[in-house]
C-alpha positions in Angstrom: -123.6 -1.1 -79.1 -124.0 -4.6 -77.8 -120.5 -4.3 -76.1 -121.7 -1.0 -74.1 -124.7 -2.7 -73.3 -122.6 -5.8 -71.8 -120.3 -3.4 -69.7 -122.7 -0.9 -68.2 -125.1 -4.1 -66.9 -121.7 -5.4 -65.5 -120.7 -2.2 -63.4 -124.4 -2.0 -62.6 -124.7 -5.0 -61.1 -121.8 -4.3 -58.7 -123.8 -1.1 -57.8 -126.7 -3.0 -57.4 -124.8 -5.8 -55.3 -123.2 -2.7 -53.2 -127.2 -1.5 -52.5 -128.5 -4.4 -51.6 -124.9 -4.7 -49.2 -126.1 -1.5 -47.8 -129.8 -2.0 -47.2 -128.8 -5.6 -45.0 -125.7 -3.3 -43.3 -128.3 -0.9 -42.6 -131.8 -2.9 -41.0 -129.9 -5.8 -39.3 -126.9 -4.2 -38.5 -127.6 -0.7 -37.2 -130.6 -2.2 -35.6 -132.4 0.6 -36.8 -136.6 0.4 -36.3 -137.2 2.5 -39.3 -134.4 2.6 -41.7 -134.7 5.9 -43.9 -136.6 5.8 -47.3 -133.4 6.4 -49.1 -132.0 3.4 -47.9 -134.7 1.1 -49.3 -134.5 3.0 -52.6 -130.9 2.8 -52.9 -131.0 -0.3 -54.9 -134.4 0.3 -57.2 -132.5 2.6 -59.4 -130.0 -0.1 -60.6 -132.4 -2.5 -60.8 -134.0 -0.7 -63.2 -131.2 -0.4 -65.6 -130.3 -4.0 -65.1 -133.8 -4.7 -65.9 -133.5 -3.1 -69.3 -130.2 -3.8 -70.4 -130.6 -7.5 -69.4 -134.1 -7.4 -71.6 -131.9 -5.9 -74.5 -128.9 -8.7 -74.5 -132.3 -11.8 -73.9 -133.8 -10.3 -76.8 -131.0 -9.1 -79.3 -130.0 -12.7 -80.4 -134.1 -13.1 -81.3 -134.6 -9.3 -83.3 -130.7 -10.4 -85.4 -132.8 -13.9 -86.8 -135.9 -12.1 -87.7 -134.4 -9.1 -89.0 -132.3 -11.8 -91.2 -129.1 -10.8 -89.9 -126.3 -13.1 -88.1 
């Protein structure tokens, strides 16, 4: 499980790093006034994820030593 973990916070970073690419693209670049509300959101969804899977692999090493394991 700890190996799915690793790769799905890898790919989602690069989504996240793609979003964040976008939203800069978008308000400086386009010169836009008022960029759309999907555009600001684009990268909250991956954040999330990276949020929880990065909480899993900080905490994992902690639950193995009190469980007694590795």
């Amino acid at each position: 499980m700890s190996t799915w973990v690793r790769q799905i916070h890898r790919w989602v970073c690069v989504v996240f790093t793609a979003g964040v690419t976008l939203n800069i693209v978008v308000i400086f670049g386009l010169g836009q006034e008022k960029p759309s509300l999907w555009v600001g959101l684009s990268a909250l969804a991956p954040l999330v994820v990276l949020l929880l899977t990065g909480l899993y692999m900080f905490v994992s090493p902690y639950a193995a030593k009190w469980r007694g394991g590795r």
